[in-house]
C-alpha positions in Angstrom: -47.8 45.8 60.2 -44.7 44.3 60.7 -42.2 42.9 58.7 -42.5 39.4 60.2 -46.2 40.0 60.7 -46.3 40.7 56.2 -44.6 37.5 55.9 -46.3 35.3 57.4 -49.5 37.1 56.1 -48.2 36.4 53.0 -47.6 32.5 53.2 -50.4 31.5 54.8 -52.5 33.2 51.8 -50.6 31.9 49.2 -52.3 30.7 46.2 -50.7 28.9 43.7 -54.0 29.1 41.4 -54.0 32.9 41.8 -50.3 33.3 40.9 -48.8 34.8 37.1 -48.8 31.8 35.2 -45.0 31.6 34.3 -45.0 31.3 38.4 -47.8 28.3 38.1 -45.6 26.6 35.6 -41.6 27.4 37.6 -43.3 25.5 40.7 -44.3 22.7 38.8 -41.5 22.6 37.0 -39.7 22.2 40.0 -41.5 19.7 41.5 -40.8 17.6 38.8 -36.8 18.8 38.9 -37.3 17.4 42.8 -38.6 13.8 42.0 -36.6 13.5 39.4 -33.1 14.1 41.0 -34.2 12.1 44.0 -35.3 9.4 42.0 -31.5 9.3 40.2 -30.1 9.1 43.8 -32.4 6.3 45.2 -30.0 3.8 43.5 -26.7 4.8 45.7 -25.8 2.1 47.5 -25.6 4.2 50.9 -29.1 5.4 50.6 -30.1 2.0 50.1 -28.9 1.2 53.2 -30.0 4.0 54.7 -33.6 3.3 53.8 -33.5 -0.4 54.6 -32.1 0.4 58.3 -35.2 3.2 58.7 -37.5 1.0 56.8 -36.7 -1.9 59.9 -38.4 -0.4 62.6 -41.3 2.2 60.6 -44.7 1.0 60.0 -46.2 1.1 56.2 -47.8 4.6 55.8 -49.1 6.7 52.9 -46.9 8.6 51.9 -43.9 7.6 48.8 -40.0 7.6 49.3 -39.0 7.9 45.5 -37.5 4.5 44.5 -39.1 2.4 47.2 -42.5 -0.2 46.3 -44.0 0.3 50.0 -45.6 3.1 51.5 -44.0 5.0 54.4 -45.0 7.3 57.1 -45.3 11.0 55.8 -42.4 12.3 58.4 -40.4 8.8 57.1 -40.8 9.8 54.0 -40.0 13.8 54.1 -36.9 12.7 55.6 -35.7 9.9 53.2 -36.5 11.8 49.7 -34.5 14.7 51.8 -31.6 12.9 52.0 -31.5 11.8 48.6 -32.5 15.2 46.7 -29.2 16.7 47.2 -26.9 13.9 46.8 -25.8 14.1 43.2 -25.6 18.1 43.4 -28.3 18.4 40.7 -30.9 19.9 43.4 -32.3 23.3 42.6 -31.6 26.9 44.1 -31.6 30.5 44.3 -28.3 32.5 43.7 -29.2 35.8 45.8 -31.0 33.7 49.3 -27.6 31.4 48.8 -29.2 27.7 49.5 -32.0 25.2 47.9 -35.3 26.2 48.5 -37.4 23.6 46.4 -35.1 20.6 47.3 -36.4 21.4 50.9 -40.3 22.3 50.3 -41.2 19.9 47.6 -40.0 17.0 49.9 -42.3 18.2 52.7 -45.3 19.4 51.1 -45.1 16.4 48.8 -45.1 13.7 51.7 -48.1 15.3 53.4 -50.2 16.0 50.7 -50.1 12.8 49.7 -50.8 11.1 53.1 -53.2 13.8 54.3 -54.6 13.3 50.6 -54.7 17.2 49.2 -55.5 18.6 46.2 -53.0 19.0 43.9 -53.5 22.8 44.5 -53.2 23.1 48.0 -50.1 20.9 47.2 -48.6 23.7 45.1 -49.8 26.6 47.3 -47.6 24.7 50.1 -44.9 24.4 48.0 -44.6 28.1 46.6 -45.4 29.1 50.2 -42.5 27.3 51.1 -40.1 28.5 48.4 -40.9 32.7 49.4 -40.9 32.1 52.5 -37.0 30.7 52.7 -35.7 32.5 49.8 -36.6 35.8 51.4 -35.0 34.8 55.1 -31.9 33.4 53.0 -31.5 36.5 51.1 -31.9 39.1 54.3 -29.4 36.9 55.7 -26.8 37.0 53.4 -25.4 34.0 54.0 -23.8 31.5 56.9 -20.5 31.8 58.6 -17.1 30.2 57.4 -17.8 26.8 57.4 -21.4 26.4 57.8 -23.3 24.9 54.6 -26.6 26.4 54.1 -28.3 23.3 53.9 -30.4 22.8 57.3 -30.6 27.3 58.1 -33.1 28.5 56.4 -34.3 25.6 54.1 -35.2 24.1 57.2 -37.7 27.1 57.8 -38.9 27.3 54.1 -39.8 23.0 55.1 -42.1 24.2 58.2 -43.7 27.7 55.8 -44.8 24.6 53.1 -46.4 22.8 55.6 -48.2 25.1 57.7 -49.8 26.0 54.9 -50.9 23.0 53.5 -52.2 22.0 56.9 -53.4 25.6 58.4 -54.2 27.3 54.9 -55.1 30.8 55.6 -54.2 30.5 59.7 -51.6 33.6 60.0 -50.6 32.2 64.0 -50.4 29.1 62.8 -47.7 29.9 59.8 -46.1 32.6 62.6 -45.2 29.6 65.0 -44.2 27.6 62.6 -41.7 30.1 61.4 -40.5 30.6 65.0 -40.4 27.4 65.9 -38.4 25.8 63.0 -35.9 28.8 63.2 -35.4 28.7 66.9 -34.2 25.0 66.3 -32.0 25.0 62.8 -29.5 23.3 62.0 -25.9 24.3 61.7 -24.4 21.7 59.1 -20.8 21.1 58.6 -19.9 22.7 55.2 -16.4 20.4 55.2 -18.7 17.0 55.7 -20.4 18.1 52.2 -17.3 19.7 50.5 -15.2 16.6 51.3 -17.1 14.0 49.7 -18.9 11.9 52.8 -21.7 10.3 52.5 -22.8 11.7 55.9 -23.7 15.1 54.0 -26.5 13.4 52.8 -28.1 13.6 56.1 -28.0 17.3 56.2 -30.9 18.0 54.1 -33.4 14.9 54.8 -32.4 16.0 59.0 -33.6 19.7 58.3 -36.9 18.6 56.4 -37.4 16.5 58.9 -37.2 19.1 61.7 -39.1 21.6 59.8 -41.8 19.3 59.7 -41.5 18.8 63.2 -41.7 22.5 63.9 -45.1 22.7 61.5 -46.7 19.5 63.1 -46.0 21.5 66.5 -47.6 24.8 65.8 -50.1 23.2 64.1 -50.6 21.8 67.5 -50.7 25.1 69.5 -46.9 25.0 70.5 -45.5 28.7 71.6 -42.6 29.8 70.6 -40.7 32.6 71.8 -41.8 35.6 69.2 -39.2 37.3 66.9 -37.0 34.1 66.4 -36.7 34.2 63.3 -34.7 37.3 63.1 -33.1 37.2 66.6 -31.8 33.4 66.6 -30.9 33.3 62.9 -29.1 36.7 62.9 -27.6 35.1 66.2 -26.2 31.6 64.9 -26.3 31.9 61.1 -26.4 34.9 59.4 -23.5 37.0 58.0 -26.2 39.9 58.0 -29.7 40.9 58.5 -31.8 43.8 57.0 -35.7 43.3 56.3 -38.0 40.7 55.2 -40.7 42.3 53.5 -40.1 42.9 50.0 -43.0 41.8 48.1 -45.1 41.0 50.8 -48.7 42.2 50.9 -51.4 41.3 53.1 -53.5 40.1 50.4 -50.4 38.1 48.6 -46.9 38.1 47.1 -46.3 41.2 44.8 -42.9 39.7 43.7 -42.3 36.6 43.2 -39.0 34.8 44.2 -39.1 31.9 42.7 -38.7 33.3 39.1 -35.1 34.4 40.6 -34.1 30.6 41.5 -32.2 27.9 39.4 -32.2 24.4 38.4 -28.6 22.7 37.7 -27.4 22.4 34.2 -24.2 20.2 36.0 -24.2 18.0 38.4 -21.8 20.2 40.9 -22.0 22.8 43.2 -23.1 25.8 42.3 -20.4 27.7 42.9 -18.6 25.7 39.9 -21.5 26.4 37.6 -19.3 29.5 35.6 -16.8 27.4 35.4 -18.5 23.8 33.8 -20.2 26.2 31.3 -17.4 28.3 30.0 -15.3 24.2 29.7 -18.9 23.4 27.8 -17.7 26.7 25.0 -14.8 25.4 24.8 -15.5 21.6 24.0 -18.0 23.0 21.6 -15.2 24.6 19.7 -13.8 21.5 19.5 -11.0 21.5 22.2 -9.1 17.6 22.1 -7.9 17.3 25.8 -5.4 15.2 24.8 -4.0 18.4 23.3 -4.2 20.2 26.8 -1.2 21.3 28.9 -2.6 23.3 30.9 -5.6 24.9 32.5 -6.0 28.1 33.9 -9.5 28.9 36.0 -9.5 32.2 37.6 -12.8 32.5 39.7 -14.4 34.6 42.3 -13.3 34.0 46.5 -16.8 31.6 46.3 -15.3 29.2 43.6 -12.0 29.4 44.3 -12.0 27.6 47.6 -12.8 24.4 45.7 -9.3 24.2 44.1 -8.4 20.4 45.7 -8.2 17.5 43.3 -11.0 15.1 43.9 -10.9 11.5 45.2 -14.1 10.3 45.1 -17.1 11.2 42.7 -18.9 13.0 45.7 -15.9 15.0 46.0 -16.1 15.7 42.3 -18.8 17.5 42.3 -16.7 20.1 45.0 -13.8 20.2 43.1 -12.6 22.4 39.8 -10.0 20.6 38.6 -11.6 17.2 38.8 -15.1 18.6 36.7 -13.2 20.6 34.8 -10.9 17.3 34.1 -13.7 15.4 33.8 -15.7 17.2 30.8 -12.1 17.2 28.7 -11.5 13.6 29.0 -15.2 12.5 28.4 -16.8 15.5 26.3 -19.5 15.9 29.4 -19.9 16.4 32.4 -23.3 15.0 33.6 -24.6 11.7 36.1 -23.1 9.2 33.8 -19.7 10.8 33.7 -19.2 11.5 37.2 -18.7 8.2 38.9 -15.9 7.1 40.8 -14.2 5.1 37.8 -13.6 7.9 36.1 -12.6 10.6 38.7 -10.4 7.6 39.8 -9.0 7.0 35.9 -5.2 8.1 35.5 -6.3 10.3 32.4 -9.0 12.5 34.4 -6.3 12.2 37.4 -3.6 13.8 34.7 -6.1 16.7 33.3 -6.8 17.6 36.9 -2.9 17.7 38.1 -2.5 20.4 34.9 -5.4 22.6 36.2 -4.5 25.8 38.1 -7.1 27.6 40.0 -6.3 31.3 41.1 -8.8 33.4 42.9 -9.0 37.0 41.0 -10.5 39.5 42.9 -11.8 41.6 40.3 -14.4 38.5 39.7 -15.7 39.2 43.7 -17.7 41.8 42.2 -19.4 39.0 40.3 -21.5 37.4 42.7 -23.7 37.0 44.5 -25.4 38.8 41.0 -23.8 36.2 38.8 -20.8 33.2 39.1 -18.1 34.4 37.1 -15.2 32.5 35.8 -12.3 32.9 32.8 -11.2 30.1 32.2 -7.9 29.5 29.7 -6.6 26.5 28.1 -3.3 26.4 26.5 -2.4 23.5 23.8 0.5 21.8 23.0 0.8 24.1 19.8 1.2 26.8 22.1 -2.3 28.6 21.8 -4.5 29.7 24.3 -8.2 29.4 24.0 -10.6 31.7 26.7 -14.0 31.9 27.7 -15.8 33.6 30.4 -18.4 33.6 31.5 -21.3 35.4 34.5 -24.3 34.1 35.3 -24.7 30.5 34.5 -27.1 28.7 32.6 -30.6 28.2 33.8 -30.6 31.0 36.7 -33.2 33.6 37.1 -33.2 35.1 33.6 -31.4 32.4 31.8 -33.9 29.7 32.7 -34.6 26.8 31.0 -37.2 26.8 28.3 -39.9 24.3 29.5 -38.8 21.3 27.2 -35.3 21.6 28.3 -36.2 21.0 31.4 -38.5 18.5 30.9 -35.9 16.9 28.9 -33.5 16.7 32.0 -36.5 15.4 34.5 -37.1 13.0 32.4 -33.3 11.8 31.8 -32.9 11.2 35.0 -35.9 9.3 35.4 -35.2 7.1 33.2 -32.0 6.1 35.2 -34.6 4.5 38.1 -37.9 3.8 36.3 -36.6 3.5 32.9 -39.5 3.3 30.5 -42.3 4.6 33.3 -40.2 7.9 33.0 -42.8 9.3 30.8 -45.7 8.4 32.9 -44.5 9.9 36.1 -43.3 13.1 34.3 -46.7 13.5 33.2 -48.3 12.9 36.2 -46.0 16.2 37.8 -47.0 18.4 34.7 -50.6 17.7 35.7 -50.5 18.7 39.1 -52.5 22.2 38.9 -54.6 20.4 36.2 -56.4 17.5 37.7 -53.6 15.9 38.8 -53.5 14.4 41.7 -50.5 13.7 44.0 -51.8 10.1 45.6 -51.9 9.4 41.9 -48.2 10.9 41.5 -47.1 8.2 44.5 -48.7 5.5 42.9 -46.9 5.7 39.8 -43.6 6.1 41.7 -44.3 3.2 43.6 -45.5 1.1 40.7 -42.3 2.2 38.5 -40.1 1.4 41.5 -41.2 -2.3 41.5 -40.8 -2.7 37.7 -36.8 -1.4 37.9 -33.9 -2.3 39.0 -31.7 -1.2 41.5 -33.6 0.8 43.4 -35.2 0.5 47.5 -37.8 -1.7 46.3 -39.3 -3.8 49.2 -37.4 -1.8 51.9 
């Protein structure tokens, strides 16, 4: 059999209810990661007019955009919660595949499950689906050219693998086409547009989902592709590399299990930065006063260290090391209520960021993709130095989360849009795979949109 043939084998079996059980609880887990950093975006004022300049000319449908009271077509909807999962950089992903596998599956699968009415199973079968199928393309990649973002590559391919199994469970031709289809089609996003802080990068991810579910719907349909795409047009348009796809596939199922390798974000930046946010965490726990700071050194892998321009706007922020790294000194954090654009703006953060020094050290390349490593120094006015380093952050792969931290964060950022219905929709995710029930899940979002403020209510 091969390679491509054990892949799609693979996802079109999957079974979520089958699966280890720390795998049953990491999908759900992210699920909940998903709605609840969409539902913190659905209050930007530019998605807000995003979804009120869609929601003009689209009928009223089943499916839930997080944040809005009506109902919206499932396609409407894939695309809308796609454009606002990645927006505050709080989105999931997975280190070695290098890109954001849940952010792209949950928003697909989620849409259509709830407006072809699925069991909450089927939902999570879709999603894990999903999430191998992309990680393993994005890993056998190894990643995108110079200045391609890998939002919209193979995210875009993990959005059509989710949905042709939750439409086409079992139908091996079905999830081949799909995987064709979608890759023969991906997009090539513009890594400055995101870097740079416009609000245009926003369409990046909710464009992919949306094409992946185009791709799905189509072989769903009987569409044809032309066969090996996946491997010939990627390695073609996208990929640094390419080497083979099967690893822990099985006819009969997964025998590894990629999603136990991903990530969820501790910080609200880009990944890459992640070394660098948690070594400045040490050292505000040891009781570093930035007003005692005179300088910053961050020496970083080639990754990290292309993010060395001081920010001027709070998207931008979450690109930049001297502006987070400014950031956590002057407010003791560094999480969505400290990165605004008031206080990347503020002279103080403005000051900390001007004294931070960021110098590429190759003997840190070695470092990643297996980890993000980072020394950072910071020298006081009393002339000593304080240093941490650090490798692989926080909450990757074997650093994850313990459940209740996570939880803790979902429900944080809930609380931002649906403030005391936080608890309810939390719950609702957690009992997916337990008699949940996902048209339950949108009600409650839709319910705790029209009870807030702030949100796309009536759009």
């Amino acid at each position: 059999m091969t390679a491509h043939r054990l892949l799609v084998s693979s996802a079109a079996g999957t079974d979520w209810a089958r699966a280890p059980q720390p795998v049953r609880r990491r999908v759900v887990d992210l699920v909940a990661d998903v709605v609840a950093v969409a539902g913190l975006a659905s209050t930007r004022p530019e998605l807000l007019a995003l979804a009120a300049t869609v929601g003009r000319d689209v009928p009223v449908g089943p499916a839930t955009v997080v944040g809005s009271e009506r109902g919206w077509p499932a396609t409407t909807a894939a695309f809308l919660n796609g454009c606002a999962v990645a927006a505050d950089q709080l989105q999931d992903g997975h280190r070695p595949a290098r890109g954001h596998p849940a952010a792209h599956v949950v928003v697909a699968a989620l849409a259509y499950a709830e407006s072809w009415d699925a069991s909450d199973t089927e939902f999570l079968s879709a999603v894990l689906a999903g999430y191998e199928v992309g990680t393993r393309i994005g890993r056998m990649m190894g990643g995108t050219p110079p200045g391609v973002h890998d939002i919209g590559t193979w995210g875009q391919v993990a959005a059509s693998a989710a949905l042709a199994r939750l439409l086409a469970p079992g139908d091996i031709d079905v999830m081949s086409r799909a995987l064709d289809l979608s890759a023969a089609a991906v997009l090539l996003t513009d890594a400055r547009t995101v870097f740079a802080g416009r609000t245009g990068s926003h369409l990046f991810l909710g464009s992919s989902v949306q094409q992946g579910v185009s791709a799905a719907l189509a072989a769903v349909a009987g569409l044809v592709p032309e066969p090996g795409a996946v491997r010939r047009h990627l390695a073609a348009v996208a990929a640094a590399q390419w080497s083979e796809l099967e690893v822990g596939c099985d006819p009969s199922g997964w025998t590894r299990y990629e999603v136990l390798d991903g990530y969820v974000k501790v910080h609200p930046t880009c990944a890459h930065l992640h070394g660098v946010n948690d070594a400045i965490d040490e050292l505000l726990a040891d009781g570093i006063d930035a007003d005692a700071v005179t300088e910053v050194e961050v020496r970083v892998f080639a990754g990290a260290a292309q993010f060395a321009e001081v920010a001027q706007n709070e998207l931008a922020a979450r690109f930049s090391v001297p502006t987070s790294v400014a950031i956590a000194l002057a407010t003791g954090r560094l999480d969505e209520s400290t990165v605004t654009d008031e206080v990347v703006t503020s002279a103080r953060v403005r000051a900390l960021a001007d004294r931070v020094r960021v110098v590429h050290d190759p003997q840190l390349d070695a470092g990643y993709p297996a980890g993000r490593p980072a020394r950072v120094s910071v020298t006081l006015t009393d002339g000593s130095v304080r240093t941490r380093a650090t490798g692989r952050p926080r909450w990757d792969a074997d650093r994850a989360p313990d459940p209740a931290e996570l939880a803790a964060k979902s429900e944080r950022l809930l609380r931002h849009r649906f403030g005391g219905g936080a608890a309810a929709v939390l719950e609702a995710v957690h009992r997916l795979g337990d008699g949940g029930s996902v048209r339950q899940l949108g009600r409650l979002l839709r319910a705790g949109a029209g009870s807030a403020t702030g949100g796309v209510a009536n759009q």
